[in-house]
N, C-alpha and C positions, 0 to 999 in steps of 0.2 A: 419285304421278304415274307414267304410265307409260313405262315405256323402247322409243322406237322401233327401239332395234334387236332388242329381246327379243321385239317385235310380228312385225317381219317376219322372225325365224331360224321363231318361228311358221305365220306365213305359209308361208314355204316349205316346213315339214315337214306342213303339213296338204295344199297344192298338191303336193308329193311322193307323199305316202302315197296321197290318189287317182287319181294318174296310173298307183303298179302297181296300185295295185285294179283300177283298168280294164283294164290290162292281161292281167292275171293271169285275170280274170274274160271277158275275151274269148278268149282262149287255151282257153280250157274250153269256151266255148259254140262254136269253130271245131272243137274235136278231135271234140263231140259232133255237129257236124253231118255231119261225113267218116265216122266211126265208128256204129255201131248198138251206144251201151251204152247201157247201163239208166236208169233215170231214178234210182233210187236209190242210183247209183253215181258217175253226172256231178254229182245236185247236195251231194254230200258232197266233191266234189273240187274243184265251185266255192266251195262257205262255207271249206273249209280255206286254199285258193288265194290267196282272200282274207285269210283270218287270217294267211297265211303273210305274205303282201305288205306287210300293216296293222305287223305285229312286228319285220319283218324292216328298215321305214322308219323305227321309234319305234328301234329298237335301233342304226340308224346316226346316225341325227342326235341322239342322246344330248346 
């Protein structure tokens, strides 16, 4: 049987994690629109930005 509160601490750590994704990842595509850097520079900064976001939410809501 499932436990609904194991469902929804779930819930909210998946509704969490893509809130700074978005975040993190629009933060990138604003610095790159103001700035003239490189494309191989902004999208290494958006996939990390993200990884950073993704890890940084799995590791607090432990």
């Amino acid at each position: 049987m499932v436990n609904a509160f194991r469902m929804i601490q779930s819930l909210k750590k998946i509704m969490a994690m893509i809130f700074w994704m978005a975040v993190s990842a629009t933060t990138v595509i604003i610095v790159d629109s103001f700035f003239d850097i490189p494309d191989e520079i902004s999208g290494v900064a958006y996939f990390i930005s993200i990884g950073i976001a993704a890890s940084a939410t799995l590791n607090y809501y432990k």
